[in-house]
N, CA and C of each residue as an Amber inpcrd file, in Angstrom:
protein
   612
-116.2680000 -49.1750000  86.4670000-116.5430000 -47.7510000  86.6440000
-116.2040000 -47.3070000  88.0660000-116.5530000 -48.1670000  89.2040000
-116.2500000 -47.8570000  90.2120000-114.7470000 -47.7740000  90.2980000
-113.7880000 -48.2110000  90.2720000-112.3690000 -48.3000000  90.1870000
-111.7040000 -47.0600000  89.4300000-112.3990000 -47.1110000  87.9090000
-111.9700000 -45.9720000  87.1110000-112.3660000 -44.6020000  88.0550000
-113.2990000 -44.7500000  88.6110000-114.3330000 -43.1440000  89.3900000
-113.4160000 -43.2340000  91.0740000-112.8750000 -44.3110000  91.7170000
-111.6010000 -44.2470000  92.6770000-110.1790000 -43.5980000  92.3530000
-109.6810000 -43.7260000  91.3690000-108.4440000 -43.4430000  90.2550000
-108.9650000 -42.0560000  90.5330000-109.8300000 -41.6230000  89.7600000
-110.0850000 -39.9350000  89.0160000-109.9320000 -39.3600000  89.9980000
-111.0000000 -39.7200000  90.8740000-111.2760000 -38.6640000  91.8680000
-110.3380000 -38.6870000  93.5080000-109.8560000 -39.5190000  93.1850000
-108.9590000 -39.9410000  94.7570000-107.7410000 -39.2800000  94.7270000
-106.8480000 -39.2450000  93.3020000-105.8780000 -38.8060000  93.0210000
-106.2360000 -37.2850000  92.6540000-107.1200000 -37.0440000  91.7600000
-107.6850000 -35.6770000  91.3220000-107.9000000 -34.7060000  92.4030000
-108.2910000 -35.1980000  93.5540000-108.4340000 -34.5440000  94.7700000
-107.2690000 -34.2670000  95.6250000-106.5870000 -35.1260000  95.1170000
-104.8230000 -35.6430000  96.0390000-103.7880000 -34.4100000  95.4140000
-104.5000000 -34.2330000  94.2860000-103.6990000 -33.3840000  93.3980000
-103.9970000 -31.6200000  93.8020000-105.3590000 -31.3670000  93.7680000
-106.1350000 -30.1410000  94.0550000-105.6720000 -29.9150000  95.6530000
-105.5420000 -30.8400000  96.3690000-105.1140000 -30.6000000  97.4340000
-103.8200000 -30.0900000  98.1490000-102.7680000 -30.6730000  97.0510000
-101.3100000 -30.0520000  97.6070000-101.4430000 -28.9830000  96.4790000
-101.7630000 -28.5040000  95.6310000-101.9130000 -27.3060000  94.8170000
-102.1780000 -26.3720000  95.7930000-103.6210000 -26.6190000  96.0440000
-104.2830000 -25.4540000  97.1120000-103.4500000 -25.4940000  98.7100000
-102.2520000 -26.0940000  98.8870000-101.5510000 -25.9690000 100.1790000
-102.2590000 -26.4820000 101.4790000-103.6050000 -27.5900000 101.2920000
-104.0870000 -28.1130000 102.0600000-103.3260000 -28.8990000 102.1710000
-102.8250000 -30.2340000 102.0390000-102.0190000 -31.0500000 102.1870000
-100.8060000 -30.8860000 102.1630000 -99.7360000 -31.2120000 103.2590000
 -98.5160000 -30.8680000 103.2890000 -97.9200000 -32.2710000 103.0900000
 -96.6820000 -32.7530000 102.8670000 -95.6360000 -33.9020000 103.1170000
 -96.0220000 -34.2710000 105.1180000 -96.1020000 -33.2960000 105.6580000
 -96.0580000 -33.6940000 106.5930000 -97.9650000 -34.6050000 107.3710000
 -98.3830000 -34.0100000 106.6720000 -99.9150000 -35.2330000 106.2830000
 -99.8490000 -36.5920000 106.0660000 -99.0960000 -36.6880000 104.8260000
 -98.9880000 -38.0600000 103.9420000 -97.6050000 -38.5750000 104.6440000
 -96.7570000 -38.0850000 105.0410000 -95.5440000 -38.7450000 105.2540000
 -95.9640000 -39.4540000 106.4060000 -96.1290000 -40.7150000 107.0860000
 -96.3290000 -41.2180000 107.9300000 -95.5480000 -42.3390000 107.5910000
 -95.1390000 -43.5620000 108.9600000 -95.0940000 -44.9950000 108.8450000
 -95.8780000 -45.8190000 108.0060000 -97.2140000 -45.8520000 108.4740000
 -97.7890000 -46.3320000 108.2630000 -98.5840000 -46.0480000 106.4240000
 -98.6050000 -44.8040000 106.2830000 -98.4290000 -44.7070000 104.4970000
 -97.5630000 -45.2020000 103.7960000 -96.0450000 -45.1800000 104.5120000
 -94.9900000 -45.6860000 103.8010000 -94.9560000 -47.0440000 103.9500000
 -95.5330000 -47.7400000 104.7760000 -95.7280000 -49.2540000 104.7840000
 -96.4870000 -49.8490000 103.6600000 -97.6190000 -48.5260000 103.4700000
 -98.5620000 -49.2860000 102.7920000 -98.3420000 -49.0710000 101.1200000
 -96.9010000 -48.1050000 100.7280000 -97.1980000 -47.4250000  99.4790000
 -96.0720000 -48.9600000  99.3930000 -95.2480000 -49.4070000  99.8450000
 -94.1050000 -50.2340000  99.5570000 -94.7730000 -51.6990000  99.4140000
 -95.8820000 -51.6550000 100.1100000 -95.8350000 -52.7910000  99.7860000
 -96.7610000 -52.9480000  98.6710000 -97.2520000 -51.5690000  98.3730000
 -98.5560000 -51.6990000  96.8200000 -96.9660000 -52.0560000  95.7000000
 -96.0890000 -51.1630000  96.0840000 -94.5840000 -51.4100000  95.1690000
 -93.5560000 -52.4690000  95.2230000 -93.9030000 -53.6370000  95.3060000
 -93.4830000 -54.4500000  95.5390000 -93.0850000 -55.1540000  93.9190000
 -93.4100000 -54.7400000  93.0290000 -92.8480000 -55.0770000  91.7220000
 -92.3740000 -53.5400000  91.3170000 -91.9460000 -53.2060000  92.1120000
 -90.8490000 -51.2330000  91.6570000 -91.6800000 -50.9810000  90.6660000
 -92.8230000 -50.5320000  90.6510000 -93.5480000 -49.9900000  89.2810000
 -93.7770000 -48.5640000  89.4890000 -93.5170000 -48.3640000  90.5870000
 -93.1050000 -46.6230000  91.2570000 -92.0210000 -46.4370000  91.8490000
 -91.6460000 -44.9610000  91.5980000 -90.3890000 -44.6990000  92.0130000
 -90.2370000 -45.5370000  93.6180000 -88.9280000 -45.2190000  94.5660000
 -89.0410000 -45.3000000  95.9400000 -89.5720000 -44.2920000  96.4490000
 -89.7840000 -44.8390000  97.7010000 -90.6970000 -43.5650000  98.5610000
 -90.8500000 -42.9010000  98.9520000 -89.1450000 -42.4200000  98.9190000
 -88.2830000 -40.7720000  99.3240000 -88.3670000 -40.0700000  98.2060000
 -88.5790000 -40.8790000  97.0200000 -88.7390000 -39.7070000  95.8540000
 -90.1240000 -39.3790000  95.1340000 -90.5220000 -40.4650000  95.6030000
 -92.3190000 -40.0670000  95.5800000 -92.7340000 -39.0960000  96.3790000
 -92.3140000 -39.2080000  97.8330000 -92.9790000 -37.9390000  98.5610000
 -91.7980000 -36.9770000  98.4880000 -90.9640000 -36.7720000  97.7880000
 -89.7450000 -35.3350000  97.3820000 -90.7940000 -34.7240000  95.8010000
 -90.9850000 -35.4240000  95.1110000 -91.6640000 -35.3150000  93.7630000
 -92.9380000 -35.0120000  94.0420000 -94.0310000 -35.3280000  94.7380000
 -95.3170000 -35.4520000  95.2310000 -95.6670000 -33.8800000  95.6500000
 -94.0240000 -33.3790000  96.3110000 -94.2590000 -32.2020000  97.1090000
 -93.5080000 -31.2770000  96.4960000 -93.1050000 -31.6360000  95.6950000
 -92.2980000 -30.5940000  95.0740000 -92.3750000 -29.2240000  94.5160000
 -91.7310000 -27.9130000  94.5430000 -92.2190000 -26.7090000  94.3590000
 -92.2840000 -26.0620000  93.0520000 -91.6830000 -27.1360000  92.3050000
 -92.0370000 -27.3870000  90.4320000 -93.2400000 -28.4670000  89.9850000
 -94.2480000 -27.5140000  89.6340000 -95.3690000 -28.2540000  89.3700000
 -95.0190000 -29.2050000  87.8090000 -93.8610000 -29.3520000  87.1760000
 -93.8620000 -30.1070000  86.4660000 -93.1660000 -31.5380000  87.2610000
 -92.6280000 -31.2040000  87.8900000 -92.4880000 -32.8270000  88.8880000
 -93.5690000 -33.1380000  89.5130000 -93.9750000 -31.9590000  90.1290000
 -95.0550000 -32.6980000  91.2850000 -96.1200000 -33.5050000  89.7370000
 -96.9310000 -32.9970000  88.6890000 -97.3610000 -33.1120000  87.7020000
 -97.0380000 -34.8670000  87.0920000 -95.8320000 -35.0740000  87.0780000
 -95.2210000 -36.0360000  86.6800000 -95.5870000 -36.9240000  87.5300000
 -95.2080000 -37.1830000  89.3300000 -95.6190000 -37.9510000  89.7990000
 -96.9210000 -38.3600000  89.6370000 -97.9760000 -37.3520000  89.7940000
 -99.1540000 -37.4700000  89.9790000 -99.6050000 -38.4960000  89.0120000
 -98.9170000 -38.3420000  87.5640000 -99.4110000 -39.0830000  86.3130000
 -98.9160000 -40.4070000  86.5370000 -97.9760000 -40.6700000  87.5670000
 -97.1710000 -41.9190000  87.6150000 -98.3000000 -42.5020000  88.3520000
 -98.5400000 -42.3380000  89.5750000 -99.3080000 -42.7880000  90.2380000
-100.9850000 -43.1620000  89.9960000-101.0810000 -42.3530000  89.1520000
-102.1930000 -42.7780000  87.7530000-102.0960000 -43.9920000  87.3970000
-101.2250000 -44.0720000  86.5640000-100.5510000 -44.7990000  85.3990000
-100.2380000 -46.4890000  86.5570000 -99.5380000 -46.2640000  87.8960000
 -99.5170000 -47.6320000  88.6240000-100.9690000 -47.8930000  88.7860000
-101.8990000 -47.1980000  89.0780000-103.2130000 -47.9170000  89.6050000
-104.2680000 -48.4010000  88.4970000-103.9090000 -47.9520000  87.2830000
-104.4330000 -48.1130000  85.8640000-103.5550000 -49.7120000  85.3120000
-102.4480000 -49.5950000  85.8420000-101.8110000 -50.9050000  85.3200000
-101.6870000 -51.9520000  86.4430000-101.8090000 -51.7080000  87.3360000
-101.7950000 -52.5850000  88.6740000-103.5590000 -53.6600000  88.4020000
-104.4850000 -52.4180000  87.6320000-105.7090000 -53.1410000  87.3920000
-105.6750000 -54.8400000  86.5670000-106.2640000 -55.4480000  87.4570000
-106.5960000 -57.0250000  86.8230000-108.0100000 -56.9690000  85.9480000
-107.8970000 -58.1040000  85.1710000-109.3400000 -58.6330000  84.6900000
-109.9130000 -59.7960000  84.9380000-110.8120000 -60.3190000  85.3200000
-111.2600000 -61.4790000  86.1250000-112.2070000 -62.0360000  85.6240000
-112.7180000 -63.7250000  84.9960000-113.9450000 -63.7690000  84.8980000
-114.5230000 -64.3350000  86.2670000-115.8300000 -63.8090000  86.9010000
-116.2610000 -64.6430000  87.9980000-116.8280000 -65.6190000  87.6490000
-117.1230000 -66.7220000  89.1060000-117.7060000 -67.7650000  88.7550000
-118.6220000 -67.4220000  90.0810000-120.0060000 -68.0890000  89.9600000
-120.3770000 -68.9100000  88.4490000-120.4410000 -67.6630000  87.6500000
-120.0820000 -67.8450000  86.3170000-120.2250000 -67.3330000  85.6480000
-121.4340000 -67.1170000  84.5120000-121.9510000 -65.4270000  84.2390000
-122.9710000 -64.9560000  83.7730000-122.8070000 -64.9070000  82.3770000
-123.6980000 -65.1250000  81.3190000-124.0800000 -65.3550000  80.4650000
-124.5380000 -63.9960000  79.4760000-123.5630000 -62.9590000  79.0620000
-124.0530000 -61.3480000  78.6430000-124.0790000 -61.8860000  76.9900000
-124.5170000 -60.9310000  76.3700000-124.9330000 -60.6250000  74.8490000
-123.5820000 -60.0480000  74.4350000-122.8420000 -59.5970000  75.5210000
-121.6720000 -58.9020000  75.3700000-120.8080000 -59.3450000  75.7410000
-119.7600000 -60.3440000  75.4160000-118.5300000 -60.9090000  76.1590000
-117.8440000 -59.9700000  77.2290000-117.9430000 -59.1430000  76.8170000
-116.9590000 -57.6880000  77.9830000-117.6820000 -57.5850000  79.1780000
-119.1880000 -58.0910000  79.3960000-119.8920000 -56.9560000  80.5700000
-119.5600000 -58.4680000  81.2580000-119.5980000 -59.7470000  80.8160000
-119.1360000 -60.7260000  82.0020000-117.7680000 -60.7690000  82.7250000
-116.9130000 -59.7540000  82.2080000-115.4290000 -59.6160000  83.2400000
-115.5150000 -58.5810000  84.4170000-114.8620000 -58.9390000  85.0810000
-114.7070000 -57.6760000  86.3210000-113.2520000 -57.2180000  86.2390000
-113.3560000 -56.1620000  86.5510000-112.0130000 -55.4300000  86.8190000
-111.6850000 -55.3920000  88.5560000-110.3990000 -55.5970000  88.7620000
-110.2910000 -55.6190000  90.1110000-108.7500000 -54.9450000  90.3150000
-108.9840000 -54.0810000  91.2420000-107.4070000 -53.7800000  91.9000000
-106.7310000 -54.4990000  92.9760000-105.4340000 -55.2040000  92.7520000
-104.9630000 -56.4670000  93.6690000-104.7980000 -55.4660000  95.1330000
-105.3610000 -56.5690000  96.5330000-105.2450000 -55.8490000  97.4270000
-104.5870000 -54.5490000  98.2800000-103.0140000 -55.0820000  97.6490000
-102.1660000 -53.8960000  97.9790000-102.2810000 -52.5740000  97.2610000
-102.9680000 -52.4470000  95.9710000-103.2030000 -51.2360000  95.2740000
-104.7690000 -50.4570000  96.4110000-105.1760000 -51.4590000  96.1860000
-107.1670000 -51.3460000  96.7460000-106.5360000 -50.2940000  98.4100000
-105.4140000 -51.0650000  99.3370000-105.1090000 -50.2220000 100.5960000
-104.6390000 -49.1490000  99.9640000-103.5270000 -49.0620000  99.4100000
-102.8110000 -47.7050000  99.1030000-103.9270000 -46.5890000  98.5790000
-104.7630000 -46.8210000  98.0810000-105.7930000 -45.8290000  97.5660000
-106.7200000 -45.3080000  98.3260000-106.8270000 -46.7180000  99.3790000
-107.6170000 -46.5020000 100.2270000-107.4720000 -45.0890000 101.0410000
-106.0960000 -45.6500000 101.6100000-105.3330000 -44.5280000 102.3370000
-105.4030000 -43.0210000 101.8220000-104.9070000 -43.2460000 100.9180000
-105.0830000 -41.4090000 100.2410000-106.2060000 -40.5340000 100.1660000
-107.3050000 -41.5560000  99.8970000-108.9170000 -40.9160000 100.0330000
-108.6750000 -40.4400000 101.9390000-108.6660000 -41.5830000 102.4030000
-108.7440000 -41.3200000 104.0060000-108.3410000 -40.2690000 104.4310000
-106.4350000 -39.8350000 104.2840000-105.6780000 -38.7600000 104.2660000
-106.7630000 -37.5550000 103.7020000-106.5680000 -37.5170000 102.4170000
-107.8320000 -36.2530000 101.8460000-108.8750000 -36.1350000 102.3400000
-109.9350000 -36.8560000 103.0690000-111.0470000 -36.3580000 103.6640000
-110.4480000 -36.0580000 104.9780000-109.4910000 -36.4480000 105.7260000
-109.5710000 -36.0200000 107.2470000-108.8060000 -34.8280000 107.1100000
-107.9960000 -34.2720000 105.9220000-106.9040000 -33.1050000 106.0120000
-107.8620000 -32.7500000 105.6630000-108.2540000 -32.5520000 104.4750000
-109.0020000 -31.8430000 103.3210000-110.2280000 -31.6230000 103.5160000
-111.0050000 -32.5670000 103.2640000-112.6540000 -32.8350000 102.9060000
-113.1340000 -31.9880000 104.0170000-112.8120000 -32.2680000 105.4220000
-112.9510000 -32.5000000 107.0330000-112.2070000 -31.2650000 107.3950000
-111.4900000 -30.3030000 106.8170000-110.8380000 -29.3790000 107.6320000
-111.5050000 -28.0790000 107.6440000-111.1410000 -27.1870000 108.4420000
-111.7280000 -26.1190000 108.5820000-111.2770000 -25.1930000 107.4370000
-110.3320000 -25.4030000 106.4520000-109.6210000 -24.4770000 105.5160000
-111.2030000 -24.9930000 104.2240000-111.4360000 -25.9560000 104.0710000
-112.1580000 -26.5730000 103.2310000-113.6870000 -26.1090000 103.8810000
-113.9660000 -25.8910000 104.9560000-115.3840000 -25.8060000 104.6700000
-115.3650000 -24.1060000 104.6670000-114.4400000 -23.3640000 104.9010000
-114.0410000 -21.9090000 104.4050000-114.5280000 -21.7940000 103.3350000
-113.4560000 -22.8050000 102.1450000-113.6560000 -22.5540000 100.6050000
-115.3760000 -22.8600000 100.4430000-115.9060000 -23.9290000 101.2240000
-117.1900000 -24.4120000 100.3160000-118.1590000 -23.4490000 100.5760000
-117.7900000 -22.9620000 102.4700000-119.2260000 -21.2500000 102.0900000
-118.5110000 -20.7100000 101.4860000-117.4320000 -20.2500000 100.9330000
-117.1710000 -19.3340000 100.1770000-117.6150000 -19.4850000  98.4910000
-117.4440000 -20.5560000  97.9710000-117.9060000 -20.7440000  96.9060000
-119.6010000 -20.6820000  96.6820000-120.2560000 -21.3200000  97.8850000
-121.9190000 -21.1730000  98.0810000-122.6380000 -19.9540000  97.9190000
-121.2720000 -19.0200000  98.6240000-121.3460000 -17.3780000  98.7590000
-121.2950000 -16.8820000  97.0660000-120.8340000 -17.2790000  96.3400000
-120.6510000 -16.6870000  95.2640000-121.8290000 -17.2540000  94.2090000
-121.9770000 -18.7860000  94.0810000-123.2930000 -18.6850000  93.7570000
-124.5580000 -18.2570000  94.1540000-124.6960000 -18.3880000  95.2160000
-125.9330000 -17.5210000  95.9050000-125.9570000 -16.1760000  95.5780000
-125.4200000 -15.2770000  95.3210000-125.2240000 -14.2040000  94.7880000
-125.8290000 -14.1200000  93.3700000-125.0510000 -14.6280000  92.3530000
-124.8060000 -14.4030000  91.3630000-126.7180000 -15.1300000  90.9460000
-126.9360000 -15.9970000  91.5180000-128.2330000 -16.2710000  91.6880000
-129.2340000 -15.2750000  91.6320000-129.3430000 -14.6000000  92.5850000
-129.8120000 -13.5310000  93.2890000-129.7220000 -12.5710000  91.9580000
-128.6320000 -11.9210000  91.7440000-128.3420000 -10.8860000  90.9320000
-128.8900000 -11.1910000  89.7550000-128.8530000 -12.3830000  89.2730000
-129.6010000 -12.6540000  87.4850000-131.1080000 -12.7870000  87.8100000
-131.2490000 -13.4530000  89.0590000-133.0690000 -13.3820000  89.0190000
-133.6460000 -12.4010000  89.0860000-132.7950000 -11.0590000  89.6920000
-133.1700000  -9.5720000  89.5840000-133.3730000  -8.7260000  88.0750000
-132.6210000  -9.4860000  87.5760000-132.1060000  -8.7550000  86.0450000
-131.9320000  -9.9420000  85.2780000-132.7460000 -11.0070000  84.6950000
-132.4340000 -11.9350000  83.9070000-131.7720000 -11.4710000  82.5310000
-132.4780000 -10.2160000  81.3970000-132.7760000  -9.5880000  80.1640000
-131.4900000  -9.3940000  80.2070000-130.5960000  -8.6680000  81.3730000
-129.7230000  -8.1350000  81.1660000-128.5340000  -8.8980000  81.0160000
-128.4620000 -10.1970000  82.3120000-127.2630000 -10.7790000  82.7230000
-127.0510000 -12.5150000  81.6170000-128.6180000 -12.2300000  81.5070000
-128.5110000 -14.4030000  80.8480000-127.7800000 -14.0760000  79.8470000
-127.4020000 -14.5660000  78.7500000-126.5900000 -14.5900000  77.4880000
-127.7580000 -14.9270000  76.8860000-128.0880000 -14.8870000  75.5170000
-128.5960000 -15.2520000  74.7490000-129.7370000 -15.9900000  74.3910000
-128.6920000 -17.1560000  74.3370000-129.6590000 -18.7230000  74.8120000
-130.3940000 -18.6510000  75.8630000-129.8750000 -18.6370000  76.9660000
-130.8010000 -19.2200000  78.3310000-132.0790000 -17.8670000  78.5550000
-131.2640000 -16.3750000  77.6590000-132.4770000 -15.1660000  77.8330000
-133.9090000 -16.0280000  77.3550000-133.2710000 -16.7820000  76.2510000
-134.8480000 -16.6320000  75.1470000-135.4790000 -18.1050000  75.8540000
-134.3650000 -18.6740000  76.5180000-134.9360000 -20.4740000  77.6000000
-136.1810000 -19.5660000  78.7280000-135.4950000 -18.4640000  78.8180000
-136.1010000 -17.7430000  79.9370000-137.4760000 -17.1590000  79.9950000
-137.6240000 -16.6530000  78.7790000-138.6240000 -15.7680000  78.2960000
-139.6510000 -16.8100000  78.1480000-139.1140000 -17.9180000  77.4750000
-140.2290000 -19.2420000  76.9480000-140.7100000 -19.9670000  78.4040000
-140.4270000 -19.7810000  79.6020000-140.5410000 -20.6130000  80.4390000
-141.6470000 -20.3760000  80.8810000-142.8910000 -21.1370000  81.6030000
-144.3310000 -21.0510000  81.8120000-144.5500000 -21.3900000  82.9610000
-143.6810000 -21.2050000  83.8360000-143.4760000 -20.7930000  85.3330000
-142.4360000 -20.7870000  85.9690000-142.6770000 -19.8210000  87.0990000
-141.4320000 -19.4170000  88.3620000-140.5070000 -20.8470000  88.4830000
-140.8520000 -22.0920000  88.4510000-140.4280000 -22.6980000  88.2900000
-138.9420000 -23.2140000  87.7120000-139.2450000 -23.1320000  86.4030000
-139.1070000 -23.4240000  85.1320000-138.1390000 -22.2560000  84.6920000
-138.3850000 -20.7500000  85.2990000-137.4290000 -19.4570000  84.9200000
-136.1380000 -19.8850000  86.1980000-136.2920000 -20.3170000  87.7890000
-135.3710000 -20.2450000  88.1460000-134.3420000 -21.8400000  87.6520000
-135.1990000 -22.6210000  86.9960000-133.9950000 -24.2550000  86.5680000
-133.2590000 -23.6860000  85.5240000-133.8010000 -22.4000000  84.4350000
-132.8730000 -21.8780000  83.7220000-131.3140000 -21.2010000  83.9480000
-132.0930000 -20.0450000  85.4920000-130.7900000 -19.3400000  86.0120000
-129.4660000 -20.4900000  86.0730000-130.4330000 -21.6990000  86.9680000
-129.3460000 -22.6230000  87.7820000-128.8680000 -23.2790000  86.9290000
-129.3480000 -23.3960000  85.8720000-128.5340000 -24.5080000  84.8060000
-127.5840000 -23.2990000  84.1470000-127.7780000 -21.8840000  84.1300000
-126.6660000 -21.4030000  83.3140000-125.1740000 -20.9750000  84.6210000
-126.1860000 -20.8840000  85.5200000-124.8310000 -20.9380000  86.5700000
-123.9550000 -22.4490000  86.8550000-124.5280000 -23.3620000  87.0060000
-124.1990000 -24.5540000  86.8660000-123.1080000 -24.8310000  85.4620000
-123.4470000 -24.3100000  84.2980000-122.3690000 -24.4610000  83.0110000
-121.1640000 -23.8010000  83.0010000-121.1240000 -22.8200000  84.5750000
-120.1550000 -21.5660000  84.2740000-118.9950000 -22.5030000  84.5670000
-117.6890000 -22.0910000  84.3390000-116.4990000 -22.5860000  84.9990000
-116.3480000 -21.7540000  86.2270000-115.7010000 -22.1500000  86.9530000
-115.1800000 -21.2860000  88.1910000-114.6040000 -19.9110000  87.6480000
-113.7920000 -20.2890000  87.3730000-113.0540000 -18.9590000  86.8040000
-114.1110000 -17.8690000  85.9140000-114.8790000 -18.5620000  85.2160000
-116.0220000 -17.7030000  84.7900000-117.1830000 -16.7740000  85.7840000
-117.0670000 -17.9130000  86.7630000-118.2840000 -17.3870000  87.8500000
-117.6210000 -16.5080000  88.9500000-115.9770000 -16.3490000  89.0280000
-115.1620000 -15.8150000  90.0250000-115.1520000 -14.3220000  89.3140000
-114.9930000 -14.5190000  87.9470000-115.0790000 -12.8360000  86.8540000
-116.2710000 -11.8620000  87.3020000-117.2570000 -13.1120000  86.9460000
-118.8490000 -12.3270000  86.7450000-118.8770000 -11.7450000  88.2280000
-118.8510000 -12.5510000  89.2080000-119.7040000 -11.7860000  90.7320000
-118.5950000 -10.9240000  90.8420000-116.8730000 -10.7170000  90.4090000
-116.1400000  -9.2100000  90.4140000-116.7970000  -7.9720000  89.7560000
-116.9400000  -8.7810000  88.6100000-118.1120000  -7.4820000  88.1040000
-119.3920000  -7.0600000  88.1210000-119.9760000  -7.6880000  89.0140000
-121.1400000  -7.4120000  89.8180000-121.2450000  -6.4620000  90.9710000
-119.6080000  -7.3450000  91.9500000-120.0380000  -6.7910000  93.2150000
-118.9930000  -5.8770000  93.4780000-117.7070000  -6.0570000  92.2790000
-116.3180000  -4.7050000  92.5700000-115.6540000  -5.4130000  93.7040000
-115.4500000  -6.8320000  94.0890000-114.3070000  -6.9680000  94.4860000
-114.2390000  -8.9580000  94.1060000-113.0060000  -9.1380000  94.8810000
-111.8950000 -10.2960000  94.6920000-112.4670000 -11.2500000  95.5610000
-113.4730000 -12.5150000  94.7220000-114.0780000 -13.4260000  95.7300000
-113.1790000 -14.7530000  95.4550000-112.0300000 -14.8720000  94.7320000
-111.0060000 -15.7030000  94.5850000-110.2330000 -16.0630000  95.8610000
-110.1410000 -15.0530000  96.3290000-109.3480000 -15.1250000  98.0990000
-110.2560000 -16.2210000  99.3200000-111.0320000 -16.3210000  98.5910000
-111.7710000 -17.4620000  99.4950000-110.7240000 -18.9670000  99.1390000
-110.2450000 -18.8870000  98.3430000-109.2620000 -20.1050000  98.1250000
-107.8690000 -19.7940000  98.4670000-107.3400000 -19.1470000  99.4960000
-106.3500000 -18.9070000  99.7150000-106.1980000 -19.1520000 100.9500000
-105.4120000 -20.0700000 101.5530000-105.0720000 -20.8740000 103.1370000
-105.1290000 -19.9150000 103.8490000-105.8310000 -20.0430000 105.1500000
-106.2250000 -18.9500000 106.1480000-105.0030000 -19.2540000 106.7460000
């Protein structure tokens, strides 16, 4: 799980990141990345490394798209299975194997998380977006606890009505704001507040 939850979110973030124009080629392109992606490629199971970072950056999201899945697809197949020793004794033959990524995959991944938190995670464009997004739930918060009858939908009205304290009425709000999608919760506070809180995701 840990490995599978490195994969998702390392690349998933790698991905959200040159989308949103936080990450440039000129981030990731280094020596020392390219040392480390060649030698995770040392059985060519990815393109070369001029066309990984040409594809990676590319201004057709069906290439850039493509790489992204490649680079998936190497760290998903680069994965080993191992039994340790001494070896444990499960009810389940499967829970006694480990999964392991061979060292040169384990750096290359490493790296990319690193890259994404010091561009990304760590930059001033990113903690923009995160009050900005805080800004929009806090709001929309605000606005339904003023007017629950009007704003909850349905379900969470009648979760609401049944609830037997202050408590208990605001875990409702937060769990129906919590289910929204972005794009759902970017609609609602437009039509709340009459303007465009989407621009908080747009590179200063």
């Amino acid at each position: 799980m840990n490995i599978a939850d490195d994969i998702a979110y390392g690349i998933h973030d790698l991905e959200d990141a040159i989308h949103l124009k936080l990450l440039t080629n000129e981030h990731l392109d280094t020596l020392n990345f390219k040392d480390l992606y060649e030698q995770a490629n040392q059985l060519k199971q990815m393109p070369t490394y001029d066309r990984f970072i040409s594809d990676l950056f590319s201004k057709d999201q069906r290439i850039q798209k493509s790489m992204i899945g490649a680079l998936v697809n190497y760290f998903i197949v680069s994965t080993t299975v191992e039994i340790p020793t001494p070896q444990i004794n499960f009810n389940e033959p499967l829970l006694s194997l480990n999964a392991l990524l061979p060292i040169e995959a384990k750096n290359l991944l490493s790296k990319l998380k690193k890259v994404i938190y010091q561009f990304v995670i760590d930059s001033p464009e990113a903690r923009t977006i995160e009050y900005g997004g805080q800004t929009v739930v806090l709001r929309l918060f605000k606005a339904i606890s003023s007017n629950p009858n009007s704003l909850l939908d349905l379900v969470n009205r009648e979760k609401y009505q049944a609830a037997n304290s202050e408590d208990e009425t605001k875990r409702v709000i937060c769990d129906y704001i919590a289910n929204m999608s972005d794009e759902y919760a970017y609609r609602m506070h437009e039509r709340l507040f009459g303007f465009n809180t989407r621009t908080v995701f747009e590179r200063l």
